[in-house]
Backbone as a chain_set.jsonl record, in Angstrom:
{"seq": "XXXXXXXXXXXXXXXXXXXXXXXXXXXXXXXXXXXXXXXXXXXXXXXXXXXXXXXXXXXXXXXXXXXXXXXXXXXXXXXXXXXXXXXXXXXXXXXXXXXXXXXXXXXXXXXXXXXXXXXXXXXXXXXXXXXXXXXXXXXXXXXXXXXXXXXXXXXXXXXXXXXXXXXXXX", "coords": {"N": [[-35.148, 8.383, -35.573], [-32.323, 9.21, -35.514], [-32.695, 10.483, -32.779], [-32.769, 7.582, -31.898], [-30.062, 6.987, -32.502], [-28.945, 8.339, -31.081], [-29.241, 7.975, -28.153], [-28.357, 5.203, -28.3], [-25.869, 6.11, -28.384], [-25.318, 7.403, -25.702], [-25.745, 5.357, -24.137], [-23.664, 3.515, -24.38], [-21.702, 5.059, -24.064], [-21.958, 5.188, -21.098], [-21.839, 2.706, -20.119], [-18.975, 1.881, -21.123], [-17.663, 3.988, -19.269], [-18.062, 2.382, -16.595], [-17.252, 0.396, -16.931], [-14.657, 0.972, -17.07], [-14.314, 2.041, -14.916], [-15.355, 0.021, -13.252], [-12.711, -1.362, -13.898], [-10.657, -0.069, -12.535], [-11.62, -0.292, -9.533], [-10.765, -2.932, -9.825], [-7.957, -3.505, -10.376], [-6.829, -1.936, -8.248], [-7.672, -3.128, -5.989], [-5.848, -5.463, -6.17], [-3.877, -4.882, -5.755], [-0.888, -5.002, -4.122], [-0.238, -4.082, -0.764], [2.697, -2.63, 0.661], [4.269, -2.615, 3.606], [6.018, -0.012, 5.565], [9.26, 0.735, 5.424], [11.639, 1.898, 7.754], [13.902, 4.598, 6.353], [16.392, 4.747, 7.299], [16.704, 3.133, 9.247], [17.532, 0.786, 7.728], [19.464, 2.083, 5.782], [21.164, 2.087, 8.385], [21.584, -0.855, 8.917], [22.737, -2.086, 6.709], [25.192, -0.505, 6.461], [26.271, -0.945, 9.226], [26.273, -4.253, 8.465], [28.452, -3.769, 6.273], [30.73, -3.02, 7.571], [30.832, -5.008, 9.886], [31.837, -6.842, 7.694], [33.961, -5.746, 6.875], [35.74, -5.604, 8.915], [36.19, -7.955, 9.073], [34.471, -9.817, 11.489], [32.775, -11.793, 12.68], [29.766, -12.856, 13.91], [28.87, -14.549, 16.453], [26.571, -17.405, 16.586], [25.414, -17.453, 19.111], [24.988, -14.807, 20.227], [23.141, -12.187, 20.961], [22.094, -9.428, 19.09], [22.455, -5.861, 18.326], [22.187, -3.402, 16.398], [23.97, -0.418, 15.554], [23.03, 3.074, 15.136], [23.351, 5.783, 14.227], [22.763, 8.97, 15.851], [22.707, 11.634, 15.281], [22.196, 11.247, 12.527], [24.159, 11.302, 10.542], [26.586, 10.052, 8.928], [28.165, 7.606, 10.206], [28.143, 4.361, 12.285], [27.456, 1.021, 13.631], [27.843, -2.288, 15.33], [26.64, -3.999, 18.174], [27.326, -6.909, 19.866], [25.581, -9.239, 22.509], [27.012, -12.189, 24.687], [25.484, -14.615, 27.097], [26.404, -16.806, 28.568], [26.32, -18.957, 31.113], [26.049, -17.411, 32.898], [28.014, -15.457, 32.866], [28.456, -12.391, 31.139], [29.316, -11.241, 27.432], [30.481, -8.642, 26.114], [30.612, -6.998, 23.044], [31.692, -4.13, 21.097], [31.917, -2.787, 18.074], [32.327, -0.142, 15.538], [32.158, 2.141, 13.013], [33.682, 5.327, 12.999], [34.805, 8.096, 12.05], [38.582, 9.311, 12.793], [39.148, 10.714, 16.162], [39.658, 14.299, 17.153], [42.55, 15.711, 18.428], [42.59, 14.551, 22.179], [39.937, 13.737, 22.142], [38.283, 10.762, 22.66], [36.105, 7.694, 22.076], [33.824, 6.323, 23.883], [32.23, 3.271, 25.263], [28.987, 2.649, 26.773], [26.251, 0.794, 28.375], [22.835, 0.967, 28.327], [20.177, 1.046, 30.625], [16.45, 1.392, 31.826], [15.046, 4.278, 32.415], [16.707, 7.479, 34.339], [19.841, 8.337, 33.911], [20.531, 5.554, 34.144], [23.425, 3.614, 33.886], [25.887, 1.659, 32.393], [29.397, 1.821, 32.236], [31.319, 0.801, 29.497], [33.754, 0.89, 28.461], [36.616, 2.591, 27.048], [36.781, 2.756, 23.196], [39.043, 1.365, 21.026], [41.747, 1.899, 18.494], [41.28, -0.223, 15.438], [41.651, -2.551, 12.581], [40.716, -0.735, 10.97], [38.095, 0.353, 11.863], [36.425, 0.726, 15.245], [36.791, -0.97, 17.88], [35.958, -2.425, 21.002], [35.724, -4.974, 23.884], [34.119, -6.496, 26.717], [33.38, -7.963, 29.51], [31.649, -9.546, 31.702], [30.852, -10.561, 35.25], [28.513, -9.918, 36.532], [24.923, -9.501, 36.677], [23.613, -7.856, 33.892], [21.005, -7.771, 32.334], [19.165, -6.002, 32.653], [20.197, -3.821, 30.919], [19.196, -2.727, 28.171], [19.922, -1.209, 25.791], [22.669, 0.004, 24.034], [25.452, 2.712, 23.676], [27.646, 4.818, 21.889], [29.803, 7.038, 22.75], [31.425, 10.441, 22.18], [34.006, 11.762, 23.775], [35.431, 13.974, 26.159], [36.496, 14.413, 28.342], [37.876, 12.456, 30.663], [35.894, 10.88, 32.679], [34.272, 8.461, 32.904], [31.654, 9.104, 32.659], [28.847, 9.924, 30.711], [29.221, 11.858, 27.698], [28.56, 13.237, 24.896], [26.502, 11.51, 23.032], [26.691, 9.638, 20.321], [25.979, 7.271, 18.862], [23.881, 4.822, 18.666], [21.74, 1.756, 19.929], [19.683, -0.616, 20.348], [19.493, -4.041, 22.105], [18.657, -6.702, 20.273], [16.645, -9.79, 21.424]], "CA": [[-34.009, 7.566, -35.829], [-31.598, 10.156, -34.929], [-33.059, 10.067, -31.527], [-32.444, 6.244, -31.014], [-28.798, 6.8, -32.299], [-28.222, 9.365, -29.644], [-29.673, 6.925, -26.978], [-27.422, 4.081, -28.299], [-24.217, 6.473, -28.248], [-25.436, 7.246, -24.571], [-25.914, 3.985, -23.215], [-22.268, 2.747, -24.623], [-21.007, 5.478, -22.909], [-22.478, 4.89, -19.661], [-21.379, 1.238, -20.084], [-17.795, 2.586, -20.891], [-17.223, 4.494, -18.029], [-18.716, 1.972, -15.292], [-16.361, -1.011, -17.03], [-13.188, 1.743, -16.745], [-14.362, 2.499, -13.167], [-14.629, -1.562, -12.253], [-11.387, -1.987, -14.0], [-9.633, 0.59, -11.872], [-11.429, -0.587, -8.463], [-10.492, -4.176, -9.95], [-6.627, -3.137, -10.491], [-6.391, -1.312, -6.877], [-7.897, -4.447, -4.828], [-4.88, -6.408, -6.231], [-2.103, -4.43, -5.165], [-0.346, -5.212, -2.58], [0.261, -2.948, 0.214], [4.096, -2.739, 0.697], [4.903, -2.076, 4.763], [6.741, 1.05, 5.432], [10.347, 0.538, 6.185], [12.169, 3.478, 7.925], [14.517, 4.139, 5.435], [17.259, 5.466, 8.29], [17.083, 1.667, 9.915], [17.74, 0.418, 6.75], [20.204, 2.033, 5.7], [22.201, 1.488, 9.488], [21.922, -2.253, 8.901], [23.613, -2.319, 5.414], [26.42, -0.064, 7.05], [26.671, -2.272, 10.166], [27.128, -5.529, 7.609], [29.555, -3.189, 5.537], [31.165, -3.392, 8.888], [31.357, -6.532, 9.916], [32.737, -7.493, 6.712], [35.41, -4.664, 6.739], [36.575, -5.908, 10.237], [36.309, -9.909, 9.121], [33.894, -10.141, 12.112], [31.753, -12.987, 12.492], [28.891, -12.498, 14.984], [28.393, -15.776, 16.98], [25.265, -17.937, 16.177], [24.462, -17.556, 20.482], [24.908, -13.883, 20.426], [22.461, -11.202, 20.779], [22.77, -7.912, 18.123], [21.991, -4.285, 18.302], [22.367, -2.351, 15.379], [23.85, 1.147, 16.41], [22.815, 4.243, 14.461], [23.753, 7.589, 13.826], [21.426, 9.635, 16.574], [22.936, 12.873, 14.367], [21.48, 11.334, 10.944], [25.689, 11.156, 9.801], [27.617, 8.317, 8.662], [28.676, 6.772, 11.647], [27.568, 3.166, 12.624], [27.831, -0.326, 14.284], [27.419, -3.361, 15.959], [26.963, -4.2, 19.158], [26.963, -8.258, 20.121], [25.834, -9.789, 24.069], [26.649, -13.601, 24.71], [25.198, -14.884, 27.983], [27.409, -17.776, 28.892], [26.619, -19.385, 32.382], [26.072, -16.019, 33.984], [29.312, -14.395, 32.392], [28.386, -11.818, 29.438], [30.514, -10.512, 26.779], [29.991, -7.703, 24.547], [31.373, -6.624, 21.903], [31.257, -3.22, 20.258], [32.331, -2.5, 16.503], [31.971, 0.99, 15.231], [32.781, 3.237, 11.596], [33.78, 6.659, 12.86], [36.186, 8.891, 11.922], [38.948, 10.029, 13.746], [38.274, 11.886, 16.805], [40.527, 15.254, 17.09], [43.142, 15.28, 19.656], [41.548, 14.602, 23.678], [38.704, 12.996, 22.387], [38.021, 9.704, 22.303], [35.001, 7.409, 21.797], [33.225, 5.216, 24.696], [30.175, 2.616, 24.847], [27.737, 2.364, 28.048], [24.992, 0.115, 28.306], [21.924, 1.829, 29.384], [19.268, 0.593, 31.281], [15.501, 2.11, 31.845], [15.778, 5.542, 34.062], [17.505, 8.322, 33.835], [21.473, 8.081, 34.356], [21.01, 4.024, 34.247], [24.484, 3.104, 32.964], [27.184, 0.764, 32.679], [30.644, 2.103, 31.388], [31.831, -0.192, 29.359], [35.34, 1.286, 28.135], [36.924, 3.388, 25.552], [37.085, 1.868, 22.199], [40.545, 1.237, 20.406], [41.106, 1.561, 17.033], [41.409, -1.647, 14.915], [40.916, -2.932, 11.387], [39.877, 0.262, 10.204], [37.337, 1.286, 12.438], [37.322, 1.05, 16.032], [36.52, -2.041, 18.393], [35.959, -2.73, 22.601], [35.293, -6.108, 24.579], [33.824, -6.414, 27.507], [33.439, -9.495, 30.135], [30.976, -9.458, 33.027], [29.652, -12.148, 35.58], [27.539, -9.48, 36.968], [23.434, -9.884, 35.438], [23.632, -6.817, 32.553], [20.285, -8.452, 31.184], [18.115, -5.328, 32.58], [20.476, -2.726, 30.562], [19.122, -3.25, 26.594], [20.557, -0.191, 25.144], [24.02, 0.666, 23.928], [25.37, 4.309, 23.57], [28.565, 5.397, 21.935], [29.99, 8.679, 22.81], [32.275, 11.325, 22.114], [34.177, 12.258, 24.692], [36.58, 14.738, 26.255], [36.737, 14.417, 30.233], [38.152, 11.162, 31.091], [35.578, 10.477, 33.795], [33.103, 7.691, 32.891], [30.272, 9.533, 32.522], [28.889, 10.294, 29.039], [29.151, 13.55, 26.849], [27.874, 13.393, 23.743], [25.936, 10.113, 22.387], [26.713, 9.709, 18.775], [25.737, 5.942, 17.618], [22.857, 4.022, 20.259], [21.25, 0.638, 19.849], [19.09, -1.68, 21.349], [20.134, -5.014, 21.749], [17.08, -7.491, 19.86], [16.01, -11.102, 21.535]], "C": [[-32.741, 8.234, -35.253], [-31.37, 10.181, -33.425], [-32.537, 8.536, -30.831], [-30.774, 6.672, -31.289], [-27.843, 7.656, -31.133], [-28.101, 8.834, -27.821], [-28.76, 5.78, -27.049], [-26.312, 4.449, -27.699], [-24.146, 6.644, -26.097], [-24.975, 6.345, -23.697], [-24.39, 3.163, -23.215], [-21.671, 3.932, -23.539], [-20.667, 5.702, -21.706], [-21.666, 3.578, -19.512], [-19.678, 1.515, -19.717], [-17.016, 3.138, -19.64], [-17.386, 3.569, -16.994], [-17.426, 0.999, -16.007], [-14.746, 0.017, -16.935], [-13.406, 1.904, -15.415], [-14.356, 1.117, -12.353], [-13.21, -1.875, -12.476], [-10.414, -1.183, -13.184], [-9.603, -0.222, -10.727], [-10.793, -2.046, -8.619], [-8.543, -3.922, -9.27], [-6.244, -2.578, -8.699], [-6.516, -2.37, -6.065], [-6.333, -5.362, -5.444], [-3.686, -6.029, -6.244], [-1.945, -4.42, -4.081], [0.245, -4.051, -2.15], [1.624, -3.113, 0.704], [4.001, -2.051, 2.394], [6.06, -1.044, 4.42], [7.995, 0.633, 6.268], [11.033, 2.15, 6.345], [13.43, 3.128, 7.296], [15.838, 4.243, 6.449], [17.66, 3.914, 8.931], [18.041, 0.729, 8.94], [19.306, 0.216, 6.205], [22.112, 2.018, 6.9], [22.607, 0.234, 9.329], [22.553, -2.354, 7.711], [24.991, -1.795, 5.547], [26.891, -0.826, 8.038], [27.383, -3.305, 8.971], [28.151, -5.004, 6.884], [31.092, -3.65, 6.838], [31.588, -3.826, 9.303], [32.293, -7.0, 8.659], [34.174, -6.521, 6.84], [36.703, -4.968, 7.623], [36.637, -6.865, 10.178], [35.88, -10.412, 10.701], [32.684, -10.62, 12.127], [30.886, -12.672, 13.682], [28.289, -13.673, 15.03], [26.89, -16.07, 16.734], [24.393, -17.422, 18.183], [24.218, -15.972, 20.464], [23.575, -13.122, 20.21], [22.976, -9.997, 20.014], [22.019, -6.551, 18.48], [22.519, -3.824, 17.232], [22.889, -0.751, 15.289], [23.879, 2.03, 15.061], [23.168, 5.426, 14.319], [22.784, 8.48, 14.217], [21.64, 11.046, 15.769], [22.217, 12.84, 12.595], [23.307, 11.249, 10.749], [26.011, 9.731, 9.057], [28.014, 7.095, 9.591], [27.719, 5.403, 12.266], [28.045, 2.296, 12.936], [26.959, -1.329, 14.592], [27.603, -3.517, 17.021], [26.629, -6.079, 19.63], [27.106, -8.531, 21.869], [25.752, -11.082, 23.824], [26.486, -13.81, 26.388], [25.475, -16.214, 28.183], [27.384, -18.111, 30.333], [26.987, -18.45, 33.047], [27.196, -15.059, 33.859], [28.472, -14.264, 31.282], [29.735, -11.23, 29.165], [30.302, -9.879, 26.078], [30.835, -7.047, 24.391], [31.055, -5.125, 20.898], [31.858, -2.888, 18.82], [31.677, -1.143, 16.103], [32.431, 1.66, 13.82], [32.532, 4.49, 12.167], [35.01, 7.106, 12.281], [37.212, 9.463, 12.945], [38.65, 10.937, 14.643], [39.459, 13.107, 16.731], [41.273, 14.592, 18.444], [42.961, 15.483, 20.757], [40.611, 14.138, 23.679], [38.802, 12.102, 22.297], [36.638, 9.012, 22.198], [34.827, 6.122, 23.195], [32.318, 4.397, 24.553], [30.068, 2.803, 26.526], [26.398, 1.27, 27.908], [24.612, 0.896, 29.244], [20.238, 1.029, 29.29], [17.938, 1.692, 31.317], [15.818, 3.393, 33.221], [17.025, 6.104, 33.8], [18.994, 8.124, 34.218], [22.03, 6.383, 34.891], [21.339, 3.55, 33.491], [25.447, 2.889, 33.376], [28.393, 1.362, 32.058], [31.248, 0.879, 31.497], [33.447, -0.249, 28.95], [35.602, 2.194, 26.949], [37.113, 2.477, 23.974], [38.62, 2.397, 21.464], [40.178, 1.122, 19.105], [41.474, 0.056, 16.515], [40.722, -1.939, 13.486], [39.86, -1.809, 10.748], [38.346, 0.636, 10.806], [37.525, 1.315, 14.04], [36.206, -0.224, 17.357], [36.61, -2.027, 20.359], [35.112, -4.672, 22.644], [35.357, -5.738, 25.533], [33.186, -7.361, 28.203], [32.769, -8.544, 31.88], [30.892, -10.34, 33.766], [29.08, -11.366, 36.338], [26.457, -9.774, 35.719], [23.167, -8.455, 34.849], [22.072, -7.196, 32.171], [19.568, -7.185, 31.406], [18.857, -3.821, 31.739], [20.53, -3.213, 28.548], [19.526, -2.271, 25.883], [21.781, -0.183, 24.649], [24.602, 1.823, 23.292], [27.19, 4.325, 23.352], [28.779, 6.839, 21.771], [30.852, 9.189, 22.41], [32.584, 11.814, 23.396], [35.499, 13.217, 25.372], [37.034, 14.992, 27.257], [36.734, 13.359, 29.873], [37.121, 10.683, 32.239], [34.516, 9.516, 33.667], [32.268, 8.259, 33.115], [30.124, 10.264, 30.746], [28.179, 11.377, 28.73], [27.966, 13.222, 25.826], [27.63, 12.165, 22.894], [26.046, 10.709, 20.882], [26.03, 8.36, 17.844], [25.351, 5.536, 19.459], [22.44, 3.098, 18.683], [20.528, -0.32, 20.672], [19.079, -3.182, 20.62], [18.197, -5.872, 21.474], [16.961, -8.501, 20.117], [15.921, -12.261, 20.593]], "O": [[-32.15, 7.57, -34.402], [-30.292, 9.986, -32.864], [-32.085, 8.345, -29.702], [-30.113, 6.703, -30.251], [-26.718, 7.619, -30.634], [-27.396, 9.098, -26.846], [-28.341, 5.317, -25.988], [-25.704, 3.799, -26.85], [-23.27, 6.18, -25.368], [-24.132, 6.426, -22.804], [-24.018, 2.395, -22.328], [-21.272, 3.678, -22.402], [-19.638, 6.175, -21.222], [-20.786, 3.558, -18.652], [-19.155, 1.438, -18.605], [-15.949, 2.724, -19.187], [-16.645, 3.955, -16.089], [-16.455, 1.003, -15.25], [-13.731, -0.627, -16.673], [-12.384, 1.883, -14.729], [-13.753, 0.901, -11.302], [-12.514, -2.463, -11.648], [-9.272, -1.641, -13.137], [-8.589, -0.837, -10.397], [-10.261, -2.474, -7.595], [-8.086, -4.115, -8.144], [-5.253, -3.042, -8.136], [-5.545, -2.661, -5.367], [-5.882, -6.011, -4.5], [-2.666, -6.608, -6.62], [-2.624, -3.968, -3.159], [0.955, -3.248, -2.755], [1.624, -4.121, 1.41], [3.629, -0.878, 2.414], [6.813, -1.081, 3.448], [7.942, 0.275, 7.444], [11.024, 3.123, 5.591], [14.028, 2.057, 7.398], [16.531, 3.303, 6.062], [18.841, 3.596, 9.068], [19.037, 0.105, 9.306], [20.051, -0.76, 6.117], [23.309, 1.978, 6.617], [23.794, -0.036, 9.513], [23.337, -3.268, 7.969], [25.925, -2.351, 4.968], [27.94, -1.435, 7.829], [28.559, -3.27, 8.608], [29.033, -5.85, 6.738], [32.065, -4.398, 6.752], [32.783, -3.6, 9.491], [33.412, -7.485, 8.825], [35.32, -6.969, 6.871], [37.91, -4.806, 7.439], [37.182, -7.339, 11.175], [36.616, -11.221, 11.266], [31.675, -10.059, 11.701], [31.517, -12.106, 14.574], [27.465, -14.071, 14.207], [26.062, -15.161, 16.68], [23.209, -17.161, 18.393], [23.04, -15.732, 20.729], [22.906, -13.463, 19.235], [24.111, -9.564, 20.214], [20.88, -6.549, 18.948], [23.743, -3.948, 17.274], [22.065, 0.087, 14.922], [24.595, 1.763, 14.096], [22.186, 5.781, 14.97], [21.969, 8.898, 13.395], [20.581, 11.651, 15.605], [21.896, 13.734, 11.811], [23.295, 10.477, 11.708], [25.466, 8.646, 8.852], [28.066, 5.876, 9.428], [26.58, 5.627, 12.674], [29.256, 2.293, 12.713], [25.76, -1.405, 14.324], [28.762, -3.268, 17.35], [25.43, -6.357, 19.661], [28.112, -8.266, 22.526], [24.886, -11.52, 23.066], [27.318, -13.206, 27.066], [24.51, -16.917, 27.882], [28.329, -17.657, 30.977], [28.01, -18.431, 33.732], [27.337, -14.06, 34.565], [27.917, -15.135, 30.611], [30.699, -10.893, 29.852], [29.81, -10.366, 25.06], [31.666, -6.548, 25.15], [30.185, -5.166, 20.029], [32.984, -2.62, 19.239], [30.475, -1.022, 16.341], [33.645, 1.461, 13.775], [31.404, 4.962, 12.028], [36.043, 6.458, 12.109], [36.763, 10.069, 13.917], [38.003, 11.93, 14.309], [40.403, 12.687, 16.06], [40.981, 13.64, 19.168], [43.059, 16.69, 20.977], [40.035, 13.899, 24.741], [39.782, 11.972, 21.564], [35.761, 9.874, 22.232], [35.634, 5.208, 23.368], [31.462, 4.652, 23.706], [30.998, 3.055, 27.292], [25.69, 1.379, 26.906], [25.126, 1.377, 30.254], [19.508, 0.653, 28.373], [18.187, 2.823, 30.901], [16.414, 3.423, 34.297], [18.038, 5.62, 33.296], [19.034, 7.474, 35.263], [23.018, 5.982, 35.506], [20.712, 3.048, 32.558], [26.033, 3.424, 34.317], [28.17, 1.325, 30.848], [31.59, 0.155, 32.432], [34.187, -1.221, 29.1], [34.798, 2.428, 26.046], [37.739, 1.418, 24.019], [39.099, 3.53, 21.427], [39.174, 0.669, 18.556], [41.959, -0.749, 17.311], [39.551, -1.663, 13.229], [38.734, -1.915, 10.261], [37.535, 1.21, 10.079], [38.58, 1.819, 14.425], [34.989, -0.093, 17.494], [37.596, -1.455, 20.824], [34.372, -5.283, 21.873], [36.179, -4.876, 25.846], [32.225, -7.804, 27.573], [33.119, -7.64, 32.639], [30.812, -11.389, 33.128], [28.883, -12.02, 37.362], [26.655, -10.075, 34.542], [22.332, -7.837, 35.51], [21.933, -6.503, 31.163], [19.089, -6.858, 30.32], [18.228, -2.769, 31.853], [21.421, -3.748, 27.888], [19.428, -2.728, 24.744], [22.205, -0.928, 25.532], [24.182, 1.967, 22.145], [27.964, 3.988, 24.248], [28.225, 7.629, 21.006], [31.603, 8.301, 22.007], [31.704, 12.254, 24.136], [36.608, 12.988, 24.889], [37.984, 15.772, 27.325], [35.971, 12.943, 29.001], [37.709, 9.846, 32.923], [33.624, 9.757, 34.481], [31.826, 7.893, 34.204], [30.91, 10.816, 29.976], [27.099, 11.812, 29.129], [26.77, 13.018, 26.034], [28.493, 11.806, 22.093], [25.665, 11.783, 20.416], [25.691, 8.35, 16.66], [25.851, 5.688, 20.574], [22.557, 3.268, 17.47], [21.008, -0.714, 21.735], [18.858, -3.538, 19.463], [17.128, -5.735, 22.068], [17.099, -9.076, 19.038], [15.316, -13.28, 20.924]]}, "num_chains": 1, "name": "protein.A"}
């Protein structure tokens, strides 16, 4: 008698364990797998829209966007907008840096595939609390999808030190 109750307590506990071990694999099959967002993108695009709103800039329904980032990991961020208008573009850069010291200033470029393939597009001015450029083409820009703001300290159109890049998105 003893014997069977040792065989009963067994068998429950066998049971036990196998219905805790389906209920786990049960519980795991029904979680959803969450995609990995880089948190660094993330938090560029919430600074960008900080951004935009700060500067009461609206970013046209035709326009193309780039998102520009902080290639240092810092604070520093933007927007970059292209509209393709009957073979004239226009882009637009928007930026949050901080003052530069005195001699430096800040540029954009569009850059194209290949090494040293780039457009200077101008120095940016400040404005509305951060710091703004336009720029008007009717040359075809479409093969340069990049945009690169720099730090800079030679006046010579060519670029120093990239601080905030973007590629413009389709």
């Amino acid at each position: 008698m003893e014997e069977d109750k040792q065989q009963w307590l067994s068998i429950a506990a066998v049971v036990l364990v196998i219905a805790g071990l389906g209920y786990f694999l049960f519980r795991q099959s029904q979680q959803v797998e969450t995609p990995e967002v880089n948190s660094a993108e993330v938090i560029a695009e919430q600074k960008a829209e900080e951004l935009l709103e700060q500067m009461n800039f609206e970013v046209p329904e035709t326009a193309v966007r780039a998102t520009l980032r902080d290639v240092e990991g810092g604070s520093g961020a933007g927007v970059a907008t292209k509209i393709d208008d009957d073979g004239n573009q226009t882009f637009s850069v928007l930026v949050a840096l901080p003052e530069p010291s005195t001699g430096v200033t800040y540029e954009a470029y569009l850059v194209g595939e290949g090494e040293g393939n780039e457009v200077y597009l101008g120095k940016l001015r400040e404005a509305k609390g951060g710091w703004i450029l336009d720029y008007e083409s009717k040359a075809d820009l479409s093969e340069y999808t990049k945009v690169r703001v720099t730090r800079e300290e030679v006046d010579d159109r060519v670029s120093e030190e990239v601080i905030l890049e973007g590629e413009f998105r389709e």
